[in-house]
PDB file of N, CA, C and O in Angstrom, chain B, residues numbered from 101:
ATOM      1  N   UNK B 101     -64.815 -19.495 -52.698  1.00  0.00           N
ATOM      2  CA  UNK B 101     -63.850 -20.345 -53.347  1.00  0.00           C
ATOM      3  C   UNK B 101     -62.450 -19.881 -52.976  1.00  0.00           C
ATOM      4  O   UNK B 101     -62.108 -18.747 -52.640  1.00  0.00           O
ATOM      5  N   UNK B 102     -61.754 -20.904 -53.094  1.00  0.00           N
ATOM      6  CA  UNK B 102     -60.345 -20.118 -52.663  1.00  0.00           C
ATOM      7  C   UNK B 102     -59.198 -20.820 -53.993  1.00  0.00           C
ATOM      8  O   UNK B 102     -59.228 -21.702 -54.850  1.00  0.00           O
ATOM      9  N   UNK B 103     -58.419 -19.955 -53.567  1.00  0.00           N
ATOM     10  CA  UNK B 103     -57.274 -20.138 -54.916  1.00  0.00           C
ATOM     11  C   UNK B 103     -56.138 -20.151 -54.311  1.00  0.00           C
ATOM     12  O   UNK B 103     -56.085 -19.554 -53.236  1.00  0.00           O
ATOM     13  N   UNK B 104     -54.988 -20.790 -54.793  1.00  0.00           N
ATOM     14  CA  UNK B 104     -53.782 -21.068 -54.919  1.00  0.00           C
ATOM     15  C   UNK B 104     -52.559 -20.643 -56.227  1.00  0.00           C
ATOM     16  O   UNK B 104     -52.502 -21.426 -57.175  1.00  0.00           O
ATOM     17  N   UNK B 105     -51.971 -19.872 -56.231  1.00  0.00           N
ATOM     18  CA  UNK B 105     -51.247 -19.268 -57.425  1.00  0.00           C
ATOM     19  C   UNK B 105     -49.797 -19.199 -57.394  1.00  0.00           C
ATOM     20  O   UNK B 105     -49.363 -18.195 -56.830  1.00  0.00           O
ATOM     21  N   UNK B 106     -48.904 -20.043 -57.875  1.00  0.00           N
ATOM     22  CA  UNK B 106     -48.079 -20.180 -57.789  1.00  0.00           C
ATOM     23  C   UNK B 106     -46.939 -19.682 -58.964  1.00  0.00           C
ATOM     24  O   UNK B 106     -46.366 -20.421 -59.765  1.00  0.00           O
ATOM     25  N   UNK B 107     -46.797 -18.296 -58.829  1.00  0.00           N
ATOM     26  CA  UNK B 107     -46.117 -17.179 -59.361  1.00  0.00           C
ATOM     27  C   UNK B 107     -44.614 -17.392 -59.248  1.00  0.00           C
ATOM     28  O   UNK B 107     -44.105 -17.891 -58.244  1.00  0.00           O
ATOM     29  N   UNK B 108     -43.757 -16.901 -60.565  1.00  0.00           N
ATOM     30  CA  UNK B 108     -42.232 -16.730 -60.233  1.00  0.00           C
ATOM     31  C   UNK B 108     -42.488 -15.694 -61.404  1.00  0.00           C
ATOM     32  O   UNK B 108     -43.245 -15.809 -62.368  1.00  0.00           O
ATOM     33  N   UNK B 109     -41.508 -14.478 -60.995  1.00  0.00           N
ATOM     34  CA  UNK B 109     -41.471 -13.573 -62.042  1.00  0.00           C
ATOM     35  C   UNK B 109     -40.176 -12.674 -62.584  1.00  0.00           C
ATOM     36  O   UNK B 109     -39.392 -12.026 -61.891  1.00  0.00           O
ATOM     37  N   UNK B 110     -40.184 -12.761 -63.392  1.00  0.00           N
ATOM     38  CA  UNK B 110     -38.759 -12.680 -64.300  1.00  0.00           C
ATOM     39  C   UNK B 110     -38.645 -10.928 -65.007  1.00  0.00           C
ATOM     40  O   UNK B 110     -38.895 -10.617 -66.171  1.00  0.00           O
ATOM     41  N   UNK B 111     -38.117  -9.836 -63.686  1.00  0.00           N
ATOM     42  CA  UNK B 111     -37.904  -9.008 -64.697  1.00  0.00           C
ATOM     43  C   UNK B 111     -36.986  -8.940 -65.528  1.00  0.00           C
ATOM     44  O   UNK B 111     -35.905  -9.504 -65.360  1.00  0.00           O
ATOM     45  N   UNK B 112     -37.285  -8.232 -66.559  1.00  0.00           N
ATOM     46  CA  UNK B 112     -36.359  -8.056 -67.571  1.00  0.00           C
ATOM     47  C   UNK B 112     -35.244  -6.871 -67.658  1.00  0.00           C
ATOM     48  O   UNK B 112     -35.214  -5.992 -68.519  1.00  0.00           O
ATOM     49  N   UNK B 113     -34.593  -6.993 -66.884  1.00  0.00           N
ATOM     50  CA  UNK B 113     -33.781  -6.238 -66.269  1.00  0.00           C
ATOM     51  C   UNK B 113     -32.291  -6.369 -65.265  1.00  0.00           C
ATOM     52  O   UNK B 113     -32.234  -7.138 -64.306  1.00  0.00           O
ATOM     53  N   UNK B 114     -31.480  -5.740 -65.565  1.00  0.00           N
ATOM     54  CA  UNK B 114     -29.809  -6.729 -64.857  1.00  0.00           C
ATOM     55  C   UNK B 114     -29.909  -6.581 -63.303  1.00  0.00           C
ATOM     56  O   UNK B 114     -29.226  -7.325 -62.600  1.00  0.00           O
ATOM     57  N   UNK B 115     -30.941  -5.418 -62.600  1.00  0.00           N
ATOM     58  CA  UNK B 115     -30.538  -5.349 -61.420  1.00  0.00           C
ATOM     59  C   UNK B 115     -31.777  -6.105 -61.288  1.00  0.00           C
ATOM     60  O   UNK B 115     -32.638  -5.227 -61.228  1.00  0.00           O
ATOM     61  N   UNK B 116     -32.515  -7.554 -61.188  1.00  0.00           N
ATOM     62  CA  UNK B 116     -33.681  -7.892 -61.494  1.00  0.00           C
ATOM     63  C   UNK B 116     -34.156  -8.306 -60.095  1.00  0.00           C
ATOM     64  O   UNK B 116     -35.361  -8.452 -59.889  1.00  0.00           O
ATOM     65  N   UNK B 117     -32.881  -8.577 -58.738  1.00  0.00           N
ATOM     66  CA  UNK B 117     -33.098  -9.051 -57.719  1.00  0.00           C
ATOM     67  C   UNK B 117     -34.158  -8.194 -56.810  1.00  0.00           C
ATOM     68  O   UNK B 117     -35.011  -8.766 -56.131  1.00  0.00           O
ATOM     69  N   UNK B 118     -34.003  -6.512 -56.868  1.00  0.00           N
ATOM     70  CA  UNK B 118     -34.382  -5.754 -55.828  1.00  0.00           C
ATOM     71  C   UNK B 118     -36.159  -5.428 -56.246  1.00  0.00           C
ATOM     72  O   UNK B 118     -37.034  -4.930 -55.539  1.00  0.00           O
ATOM     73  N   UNK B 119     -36.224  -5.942 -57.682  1.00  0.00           N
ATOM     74  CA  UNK B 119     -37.583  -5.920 -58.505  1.00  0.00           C
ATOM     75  C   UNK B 119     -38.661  -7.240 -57.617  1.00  0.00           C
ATOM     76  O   UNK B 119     -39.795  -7.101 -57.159  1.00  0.00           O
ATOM     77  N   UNK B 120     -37.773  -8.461 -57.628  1.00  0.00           N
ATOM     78  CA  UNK B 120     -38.375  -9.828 -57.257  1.00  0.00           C
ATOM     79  C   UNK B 120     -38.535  -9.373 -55.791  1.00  0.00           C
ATOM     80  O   UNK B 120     -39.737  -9.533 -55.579  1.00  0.00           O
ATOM     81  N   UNK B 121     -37.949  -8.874 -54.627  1.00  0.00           N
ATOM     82  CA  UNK B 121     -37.713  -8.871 -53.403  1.00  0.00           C
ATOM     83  C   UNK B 121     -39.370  -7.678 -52.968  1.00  0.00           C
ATOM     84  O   UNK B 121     -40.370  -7.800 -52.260  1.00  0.00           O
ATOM     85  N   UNK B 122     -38.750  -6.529 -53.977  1.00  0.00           N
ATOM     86  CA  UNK B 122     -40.353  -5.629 -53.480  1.00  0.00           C
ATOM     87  C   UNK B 122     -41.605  -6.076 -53.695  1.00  0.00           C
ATOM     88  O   UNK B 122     -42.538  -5.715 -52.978  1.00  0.00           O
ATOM     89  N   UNK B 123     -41.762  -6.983 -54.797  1.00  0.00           N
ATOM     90  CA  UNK B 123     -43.151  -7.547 -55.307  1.00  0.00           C
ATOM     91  C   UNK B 123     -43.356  -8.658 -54.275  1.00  0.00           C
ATOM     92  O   UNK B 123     -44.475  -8.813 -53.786  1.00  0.00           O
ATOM     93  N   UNK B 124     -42.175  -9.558 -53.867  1.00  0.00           N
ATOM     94  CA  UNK B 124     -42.718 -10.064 -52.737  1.00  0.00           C
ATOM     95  C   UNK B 124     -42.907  -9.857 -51.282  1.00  0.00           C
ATOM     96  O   UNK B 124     -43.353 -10.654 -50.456  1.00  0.00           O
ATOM     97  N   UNK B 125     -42.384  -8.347 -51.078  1.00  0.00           N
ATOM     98  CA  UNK B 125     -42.759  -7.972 -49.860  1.00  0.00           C
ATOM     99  C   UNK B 125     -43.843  -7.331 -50.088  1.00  0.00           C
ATOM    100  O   UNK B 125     -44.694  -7.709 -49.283  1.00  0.00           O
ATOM    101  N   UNK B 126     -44.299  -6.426 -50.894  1.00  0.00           N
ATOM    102  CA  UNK B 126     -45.875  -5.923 -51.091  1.00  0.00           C
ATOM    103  C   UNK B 126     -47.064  -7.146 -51.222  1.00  0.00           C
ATOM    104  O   UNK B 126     -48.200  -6.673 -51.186  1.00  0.00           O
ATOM    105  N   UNK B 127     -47.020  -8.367 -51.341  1.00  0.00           N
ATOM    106  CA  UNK B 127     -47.564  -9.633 -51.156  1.00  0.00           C
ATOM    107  C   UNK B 127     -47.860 -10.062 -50.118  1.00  0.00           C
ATOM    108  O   UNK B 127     -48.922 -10.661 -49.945  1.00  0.00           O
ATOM    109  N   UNK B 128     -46.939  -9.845 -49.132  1.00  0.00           N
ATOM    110  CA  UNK B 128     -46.522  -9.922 -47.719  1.00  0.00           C
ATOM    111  C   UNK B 128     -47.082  -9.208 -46.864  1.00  0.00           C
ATOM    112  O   UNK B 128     -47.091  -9.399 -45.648  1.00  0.00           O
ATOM    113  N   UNK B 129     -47.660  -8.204 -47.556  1.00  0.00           N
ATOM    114  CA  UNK B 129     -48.374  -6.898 -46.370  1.00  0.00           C
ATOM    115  C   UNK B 129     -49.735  -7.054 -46.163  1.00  0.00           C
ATOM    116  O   UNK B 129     -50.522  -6.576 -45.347  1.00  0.00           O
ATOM    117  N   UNK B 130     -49.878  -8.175 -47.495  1.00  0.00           N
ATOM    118  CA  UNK B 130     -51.455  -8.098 -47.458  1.00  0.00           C
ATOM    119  C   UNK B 130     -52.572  -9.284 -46.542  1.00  0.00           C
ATOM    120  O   UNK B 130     -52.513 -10.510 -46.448  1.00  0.00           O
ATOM    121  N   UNK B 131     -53.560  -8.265 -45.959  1.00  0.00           N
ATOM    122  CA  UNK B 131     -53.572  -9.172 -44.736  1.00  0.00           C
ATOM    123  C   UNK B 131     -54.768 -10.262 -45.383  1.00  0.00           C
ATOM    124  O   UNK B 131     -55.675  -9.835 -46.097  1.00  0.00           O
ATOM    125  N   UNK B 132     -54.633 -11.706 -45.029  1.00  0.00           N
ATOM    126  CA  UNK B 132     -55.881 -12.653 -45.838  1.00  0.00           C
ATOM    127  C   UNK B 132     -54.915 -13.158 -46.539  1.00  0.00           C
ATOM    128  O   UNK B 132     -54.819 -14.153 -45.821  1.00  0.00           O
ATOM    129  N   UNK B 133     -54.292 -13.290 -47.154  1.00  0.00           N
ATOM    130  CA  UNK B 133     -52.950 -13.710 -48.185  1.00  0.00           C
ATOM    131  C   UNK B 133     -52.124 -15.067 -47.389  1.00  0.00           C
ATOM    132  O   UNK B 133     -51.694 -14.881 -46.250  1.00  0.00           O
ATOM    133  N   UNK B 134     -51.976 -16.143 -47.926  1.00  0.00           N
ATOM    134  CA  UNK B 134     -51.025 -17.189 -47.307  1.00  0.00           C
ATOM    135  C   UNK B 134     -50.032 -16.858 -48.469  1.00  0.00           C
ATOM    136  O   UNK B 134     -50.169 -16.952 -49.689  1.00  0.00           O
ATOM    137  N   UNK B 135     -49.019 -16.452 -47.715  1.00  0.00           N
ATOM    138  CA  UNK B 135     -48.018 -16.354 -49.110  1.00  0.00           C
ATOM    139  C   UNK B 135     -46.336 -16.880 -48.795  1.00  0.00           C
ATOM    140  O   UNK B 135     -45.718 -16.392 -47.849  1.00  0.00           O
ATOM    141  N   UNK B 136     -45.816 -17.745 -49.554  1.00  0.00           N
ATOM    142  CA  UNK B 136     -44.288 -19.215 -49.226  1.00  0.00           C
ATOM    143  C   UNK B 136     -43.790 -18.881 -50.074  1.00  0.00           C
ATOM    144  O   UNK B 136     -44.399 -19.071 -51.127  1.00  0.00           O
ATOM    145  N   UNK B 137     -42.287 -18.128 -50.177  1.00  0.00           N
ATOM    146  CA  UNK B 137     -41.688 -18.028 -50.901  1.00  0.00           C
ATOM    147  C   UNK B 137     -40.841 -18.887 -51.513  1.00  0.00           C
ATOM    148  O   UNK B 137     -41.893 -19.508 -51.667  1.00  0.00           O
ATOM    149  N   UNK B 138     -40.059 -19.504 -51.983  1.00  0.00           N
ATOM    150  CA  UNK B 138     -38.923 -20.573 -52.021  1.00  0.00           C
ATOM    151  C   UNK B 138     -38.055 -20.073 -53.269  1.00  0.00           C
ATOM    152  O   UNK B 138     -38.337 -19.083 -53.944  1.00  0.00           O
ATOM    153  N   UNK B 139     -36.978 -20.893 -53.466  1.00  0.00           N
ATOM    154  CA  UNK B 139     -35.869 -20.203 -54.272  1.00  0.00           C
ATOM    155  C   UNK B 139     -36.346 -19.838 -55.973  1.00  0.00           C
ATOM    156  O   UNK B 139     -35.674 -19.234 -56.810  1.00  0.00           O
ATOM    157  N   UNK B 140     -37.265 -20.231 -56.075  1.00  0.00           N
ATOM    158  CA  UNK B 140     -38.111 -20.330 -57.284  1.00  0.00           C
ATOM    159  C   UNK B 140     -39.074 -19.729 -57.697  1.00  0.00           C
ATOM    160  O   UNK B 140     -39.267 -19.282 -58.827  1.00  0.00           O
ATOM    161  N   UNK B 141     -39.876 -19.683 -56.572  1.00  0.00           N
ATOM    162  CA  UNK B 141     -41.309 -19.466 -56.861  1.00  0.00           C
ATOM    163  C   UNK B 141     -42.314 -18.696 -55.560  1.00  0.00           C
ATOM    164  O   UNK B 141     -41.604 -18.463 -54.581  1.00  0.00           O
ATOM    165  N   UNK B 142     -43.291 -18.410 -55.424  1.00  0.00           N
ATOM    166  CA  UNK B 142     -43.594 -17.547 -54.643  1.00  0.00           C
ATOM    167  C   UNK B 142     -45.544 -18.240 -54.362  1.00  0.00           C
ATOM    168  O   UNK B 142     -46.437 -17.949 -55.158  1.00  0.00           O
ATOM    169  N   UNK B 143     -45.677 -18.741 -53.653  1.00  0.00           N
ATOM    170  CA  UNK B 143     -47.387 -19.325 -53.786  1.00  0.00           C
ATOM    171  C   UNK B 143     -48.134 -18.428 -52.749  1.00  0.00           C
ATOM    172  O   UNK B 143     -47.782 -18.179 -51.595  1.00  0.00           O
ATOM    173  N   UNK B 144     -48.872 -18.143 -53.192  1.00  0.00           N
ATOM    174  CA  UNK B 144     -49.807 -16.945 -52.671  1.00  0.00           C
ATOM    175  C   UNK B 144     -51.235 -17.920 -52.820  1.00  0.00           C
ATOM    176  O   UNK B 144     -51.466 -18.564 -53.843  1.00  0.00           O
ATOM    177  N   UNK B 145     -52.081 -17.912 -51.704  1.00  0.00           N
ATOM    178  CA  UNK B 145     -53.410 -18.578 -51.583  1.00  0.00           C
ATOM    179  C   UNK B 145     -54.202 -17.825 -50.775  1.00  0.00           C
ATOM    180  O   UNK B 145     -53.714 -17.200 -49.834  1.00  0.00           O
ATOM    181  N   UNK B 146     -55.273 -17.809 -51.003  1.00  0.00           N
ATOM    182  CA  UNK B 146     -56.784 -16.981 -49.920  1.00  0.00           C
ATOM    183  C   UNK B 146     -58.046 -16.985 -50.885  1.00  0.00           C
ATOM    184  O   UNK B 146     -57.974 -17.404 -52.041  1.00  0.00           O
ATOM    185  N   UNK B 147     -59.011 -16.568 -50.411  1.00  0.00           N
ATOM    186  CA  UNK B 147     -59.872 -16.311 -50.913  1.00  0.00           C
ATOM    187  C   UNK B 147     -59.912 -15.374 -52.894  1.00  0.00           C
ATOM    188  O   UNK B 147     -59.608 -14.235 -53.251  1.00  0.00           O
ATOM    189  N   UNK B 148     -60.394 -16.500 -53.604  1.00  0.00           N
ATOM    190  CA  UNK B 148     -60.012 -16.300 -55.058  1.00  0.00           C
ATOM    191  C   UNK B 148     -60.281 -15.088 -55.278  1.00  0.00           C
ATOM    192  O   UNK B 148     -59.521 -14.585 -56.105  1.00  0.00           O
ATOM    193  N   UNK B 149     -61.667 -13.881 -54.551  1.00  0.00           N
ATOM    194  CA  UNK B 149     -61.235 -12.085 -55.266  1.00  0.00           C
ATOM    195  C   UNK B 149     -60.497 -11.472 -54.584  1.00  0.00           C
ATOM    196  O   UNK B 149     -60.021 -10.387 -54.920  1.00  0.00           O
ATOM    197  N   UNK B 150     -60.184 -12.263 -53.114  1.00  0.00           N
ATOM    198  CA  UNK B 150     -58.986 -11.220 -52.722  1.00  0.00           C
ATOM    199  C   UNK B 150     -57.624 -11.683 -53.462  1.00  0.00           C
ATOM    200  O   UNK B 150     -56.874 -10.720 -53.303  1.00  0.00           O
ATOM    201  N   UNK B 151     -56.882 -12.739 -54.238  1.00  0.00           N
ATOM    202  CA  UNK B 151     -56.040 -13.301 -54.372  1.00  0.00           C
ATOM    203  C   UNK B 151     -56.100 -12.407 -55.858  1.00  0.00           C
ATOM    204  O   UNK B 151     -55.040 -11.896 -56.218  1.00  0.00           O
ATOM    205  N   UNK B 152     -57.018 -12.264 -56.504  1.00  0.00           N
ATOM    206  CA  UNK B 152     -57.230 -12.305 -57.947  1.00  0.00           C
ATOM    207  C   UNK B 152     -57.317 -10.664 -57.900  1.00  0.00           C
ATOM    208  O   UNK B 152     -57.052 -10.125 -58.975  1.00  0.00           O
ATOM    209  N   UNK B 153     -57.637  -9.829 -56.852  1.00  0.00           N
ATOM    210  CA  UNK B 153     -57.587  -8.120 -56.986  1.00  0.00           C
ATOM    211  C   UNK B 153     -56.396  -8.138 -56.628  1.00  0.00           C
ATOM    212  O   UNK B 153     -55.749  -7.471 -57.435  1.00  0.00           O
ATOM    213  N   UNK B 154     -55.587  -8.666 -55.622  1.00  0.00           N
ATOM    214  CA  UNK B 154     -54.434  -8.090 -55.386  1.00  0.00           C
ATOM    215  C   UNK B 154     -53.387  -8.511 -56.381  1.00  0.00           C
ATOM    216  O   UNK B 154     -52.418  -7.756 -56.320  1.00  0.00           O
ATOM    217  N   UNK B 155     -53.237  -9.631 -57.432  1.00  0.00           N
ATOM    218  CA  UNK B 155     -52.285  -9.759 -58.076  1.00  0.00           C
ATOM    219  C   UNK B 155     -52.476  -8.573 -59.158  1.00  0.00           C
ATOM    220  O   UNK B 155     -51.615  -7.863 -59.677  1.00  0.00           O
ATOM    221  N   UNK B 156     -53.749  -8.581 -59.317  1.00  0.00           N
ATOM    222  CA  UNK B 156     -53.771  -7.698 -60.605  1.00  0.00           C
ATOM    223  C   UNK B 156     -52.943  -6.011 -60.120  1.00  0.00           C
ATOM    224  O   UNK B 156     -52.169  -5.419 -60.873  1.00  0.00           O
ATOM    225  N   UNK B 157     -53.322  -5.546 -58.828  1.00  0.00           N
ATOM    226  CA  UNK B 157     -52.872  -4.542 -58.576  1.00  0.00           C
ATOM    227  C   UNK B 157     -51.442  -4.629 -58.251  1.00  0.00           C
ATOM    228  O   UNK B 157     -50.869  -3.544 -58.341  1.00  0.00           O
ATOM    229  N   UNK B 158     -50.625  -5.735 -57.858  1.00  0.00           N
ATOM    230  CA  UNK B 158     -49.097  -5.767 -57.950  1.00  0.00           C
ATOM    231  C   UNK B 158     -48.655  -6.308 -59.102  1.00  0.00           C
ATOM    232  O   UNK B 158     -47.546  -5.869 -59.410  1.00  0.00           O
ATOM    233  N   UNK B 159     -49.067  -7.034 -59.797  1.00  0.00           N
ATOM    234  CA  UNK B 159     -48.589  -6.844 -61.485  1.00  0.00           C
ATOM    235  C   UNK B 159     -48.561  -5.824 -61.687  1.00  0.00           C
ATOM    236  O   UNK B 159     -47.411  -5.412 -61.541  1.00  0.00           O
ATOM    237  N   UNK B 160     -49.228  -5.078 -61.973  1.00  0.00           N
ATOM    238  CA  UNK B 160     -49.277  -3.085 -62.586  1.00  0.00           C
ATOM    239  C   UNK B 160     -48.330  -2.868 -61.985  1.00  0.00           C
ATOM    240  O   UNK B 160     -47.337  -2.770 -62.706  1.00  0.00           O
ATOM    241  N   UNK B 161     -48.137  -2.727 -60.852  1.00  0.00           N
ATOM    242  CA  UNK B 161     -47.163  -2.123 -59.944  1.00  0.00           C
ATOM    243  C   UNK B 161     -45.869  -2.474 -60.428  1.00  0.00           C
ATOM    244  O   UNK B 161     -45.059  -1.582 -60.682  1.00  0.00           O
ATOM    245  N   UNK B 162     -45.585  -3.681 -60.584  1.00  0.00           N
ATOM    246  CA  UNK B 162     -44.061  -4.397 -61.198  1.00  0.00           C
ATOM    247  C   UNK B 162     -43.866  -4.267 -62.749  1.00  0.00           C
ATOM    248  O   UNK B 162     -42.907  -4.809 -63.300  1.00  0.00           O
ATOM    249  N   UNK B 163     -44.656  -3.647 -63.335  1.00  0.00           N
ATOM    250  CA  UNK B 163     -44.711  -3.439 -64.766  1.00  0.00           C
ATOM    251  C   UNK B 163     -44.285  -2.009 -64.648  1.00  0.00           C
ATOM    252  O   UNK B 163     -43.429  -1.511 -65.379  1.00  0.00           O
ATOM    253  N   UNK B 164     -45.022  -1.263 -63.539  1.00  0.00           N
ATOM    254  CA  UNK B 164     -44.570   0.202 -64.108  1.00  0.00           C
ATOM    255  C   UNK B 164     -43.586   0.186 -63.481  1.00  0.00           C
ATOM    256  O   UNK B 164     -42.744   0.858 -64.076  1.00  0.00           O
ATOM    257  N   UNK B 165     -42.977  -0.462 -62.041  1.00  0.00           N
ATOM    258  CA  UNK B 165     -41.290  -0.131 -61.760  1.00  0.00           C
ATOM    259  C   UNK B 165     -40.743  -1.040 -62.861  1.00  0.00           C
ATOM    260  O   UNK B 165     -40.156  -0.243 -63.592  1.00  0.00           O
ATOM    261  N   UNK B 166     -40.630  -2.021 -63.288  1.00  0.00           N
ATOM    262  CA  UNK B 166     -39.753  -2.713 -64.234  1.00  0.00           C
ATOM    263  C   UNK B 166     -39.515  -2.130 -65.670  1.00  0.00           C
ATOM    264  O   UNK B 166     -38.435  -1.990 -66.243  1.00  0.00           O
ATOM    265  N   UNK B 167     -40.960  -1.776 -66.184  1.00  0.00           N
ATOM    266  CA  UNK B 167     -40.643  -2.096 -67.557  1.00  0.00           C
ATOM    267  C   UNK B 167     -41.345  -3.099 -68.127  1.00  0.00           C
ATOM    268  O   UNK B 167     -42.550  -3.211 -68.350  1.00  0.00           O
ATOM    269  N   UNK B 168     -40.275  -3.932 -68.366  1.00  0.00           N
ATOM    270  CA  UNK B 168     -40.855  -5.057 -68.935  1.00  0.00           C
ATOM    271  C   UNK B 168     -40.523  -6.140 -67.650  1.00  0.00           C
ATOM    272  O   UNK B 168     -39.570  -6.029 -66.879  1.00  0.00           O
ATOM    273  N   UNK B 169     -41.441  -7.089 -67.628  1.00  0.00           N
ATOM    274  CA  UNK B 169     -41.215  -8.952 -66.884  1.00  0.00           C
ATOM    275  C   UNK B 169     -42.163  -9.384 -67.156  1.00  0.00           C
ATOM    276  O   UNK B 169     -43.249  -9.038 -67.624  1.00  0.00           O
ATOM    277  N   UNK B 170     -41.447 -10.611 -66.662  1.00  0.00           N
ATOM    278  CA  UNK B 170     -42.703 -11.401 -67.773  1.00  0.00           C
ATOM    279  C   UNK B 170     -43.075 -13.046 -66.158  1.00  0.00           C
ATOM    280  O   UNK B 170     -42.227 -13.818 -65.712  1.00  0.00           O
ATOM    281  N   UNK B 171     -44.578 -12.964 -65.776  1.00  0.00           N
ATOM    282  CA  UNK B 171     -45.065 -13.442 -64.554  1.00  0.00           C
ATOM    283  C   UNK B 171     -45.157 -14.671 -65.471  1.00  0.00           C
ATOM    284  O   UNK B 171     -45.638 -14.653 -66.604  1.00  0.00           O
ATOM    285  N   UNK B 172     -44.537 -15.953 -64.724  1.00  0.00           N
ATOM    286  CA  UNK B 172     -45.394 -17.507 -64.775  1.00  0.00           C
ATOM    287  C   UNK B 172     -46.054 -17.880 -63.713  1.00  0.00           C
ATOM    288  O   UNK B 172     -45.604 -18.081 -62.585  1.00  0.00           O
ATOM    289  N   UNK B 173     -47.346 -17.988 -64.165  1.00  0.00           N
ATOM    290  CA  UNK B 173     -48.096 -18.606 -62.821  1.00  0.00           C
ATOM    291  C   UNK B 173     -48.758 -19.689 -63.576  1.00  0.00           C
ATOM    292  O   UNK B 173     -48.716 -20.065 -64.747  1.00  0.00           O
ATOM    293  N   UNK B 174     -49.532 -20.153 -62.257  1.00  0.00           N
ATOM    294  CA  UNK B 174     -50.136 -21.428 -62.197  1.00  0.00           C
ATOM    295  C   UNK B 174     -51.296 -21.653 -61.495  1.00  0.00           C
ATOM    296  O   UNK B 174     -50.966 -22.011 -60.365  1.00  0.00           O
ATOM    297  N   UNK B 175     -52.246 -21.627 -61.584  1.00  0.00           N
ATOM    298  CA  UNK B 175     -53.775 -21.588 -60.686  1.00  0.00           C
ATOM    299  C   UNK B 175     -54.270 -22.472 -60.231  1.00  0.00           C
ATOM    300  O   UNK B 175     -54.276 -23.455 -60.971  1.00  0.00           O
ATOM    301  N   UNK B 176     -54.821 -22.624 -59.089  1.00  0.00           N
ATOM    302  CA  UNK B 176     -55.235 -24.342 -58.950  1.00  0.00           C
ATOM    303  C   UNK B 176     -56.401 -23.552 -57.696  1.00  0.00           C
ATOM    304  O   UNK B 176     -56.259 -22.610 -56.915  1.00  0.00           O
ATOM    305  N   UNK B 177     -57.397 -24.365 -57.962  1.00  0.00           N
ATOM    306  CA  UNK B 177     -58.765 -24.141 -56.976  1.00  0.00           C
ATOM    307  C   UNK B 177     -58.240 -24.694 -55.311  1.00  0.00           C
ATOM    308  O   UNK B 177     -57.903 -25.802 -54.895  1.00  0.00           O
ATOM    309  N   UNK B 178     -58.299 -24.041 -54.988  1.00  0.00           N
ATOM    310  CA  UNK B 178     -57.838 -24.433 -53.649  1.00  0.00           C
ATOM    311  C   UNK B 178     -58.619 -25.073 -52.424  1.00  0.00           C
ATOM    312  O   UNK B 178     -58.153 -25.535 -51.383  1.00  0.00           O
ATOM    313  N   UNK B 179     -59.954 -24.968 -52.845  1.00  0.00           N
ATOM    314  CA  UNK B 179     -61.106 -25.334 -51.880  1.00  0.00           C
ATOM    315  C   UNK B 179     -60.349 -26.360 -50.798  1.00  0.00           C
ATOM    316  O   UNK B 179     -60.170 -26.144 -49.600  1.00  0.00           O
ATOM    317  N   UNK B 180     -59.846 -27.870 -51.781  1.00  0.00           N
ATOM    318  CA  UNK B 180     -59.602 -28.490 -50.638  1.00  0.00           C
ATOM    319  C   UNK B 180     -58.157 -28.944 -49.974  1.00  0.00           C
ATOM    320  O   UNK B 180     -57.685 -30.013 -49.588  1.00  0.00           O
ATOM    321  N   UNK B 181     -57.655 -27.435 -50.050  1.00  0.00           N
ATOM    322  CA  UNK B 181     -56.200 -27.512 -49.766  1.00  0.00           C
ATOM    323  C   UNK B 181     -56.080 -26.913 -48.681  1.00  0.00           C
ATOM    324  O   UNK B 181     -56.752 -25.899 -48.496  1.00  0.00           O
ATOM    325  N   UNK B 182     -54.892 -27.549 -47.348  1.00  0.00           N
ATOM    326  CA  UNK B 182     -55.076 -27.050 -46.118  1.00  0.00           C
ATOM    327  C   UNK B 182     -54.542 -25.253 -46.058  1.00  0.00           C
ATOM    328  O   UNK B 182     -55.122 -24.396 -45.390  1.00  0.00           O
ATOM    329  N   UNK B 183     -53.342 -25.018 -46.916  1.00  0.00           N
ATOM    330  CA  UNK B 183     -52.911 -23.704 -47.175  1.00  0.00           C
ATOM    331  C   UNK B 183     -53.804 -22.707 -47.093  1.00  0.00           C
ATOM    332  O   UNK B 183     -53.629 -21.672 -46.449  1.00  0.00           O
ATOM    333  N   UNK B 184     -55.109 -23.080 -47.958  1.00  0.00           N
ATOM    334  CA  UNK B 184     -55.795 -21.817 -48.155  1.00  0.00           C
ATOM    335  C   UNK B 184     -57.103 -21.779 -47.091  1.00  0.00           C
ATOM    336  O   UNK B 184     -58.137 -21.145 -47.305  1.00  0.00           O
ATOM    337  N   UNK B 185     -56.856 -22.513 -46.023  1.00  0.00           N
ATOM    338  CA  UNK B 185     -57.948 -22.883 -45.240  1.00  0.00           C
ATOM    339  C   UNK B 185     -58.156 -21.447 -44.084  1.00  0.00           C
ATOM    340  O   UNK B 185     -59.054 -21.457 -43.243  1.00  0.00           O
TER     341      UNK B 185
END
């Protein structure tokens, strides 16, 4: 199955830019990952346990550099979407 997750994440914090920039370059490294950033939002698609282990392990990651933020996402089955093909 494949997944589509369309993440924007809000630390809670004044220098909050250099927080958003590392979480989406550690996203970026990972190989299997379709991942589109835009001024908003960040969509990450692949295969749903690789998509679904790696967020969980860069959430933690942005929790223990941040503190506090707070992730909106959005899930959508991706089977028949060309992105996650």
């Amino acid at each position: 199955m494949k997944l589509a997750v369309e993440i924007t994440l809000y630390p809670l914090d004044q220098s909050y830019v250099p927080f958003i920039q590392d979480f989406i370059d550690r996203l970026n490294t990972e190989s299997g990952l379709f991942v589109n950033t835009t001024h908003t939002c960040t969509l990450v698609a692949g295969d749903y346990d690789l998509v679904m282990s790696v967020l969980q392990r860069e959430f933690k990651t942005t929790y223990e550099q941040v503190g506090q933020a707070a992730f909106v996402c959005k899930f959508l089955n991706a089977n028949n979407m060309d992105i996650a093909k």
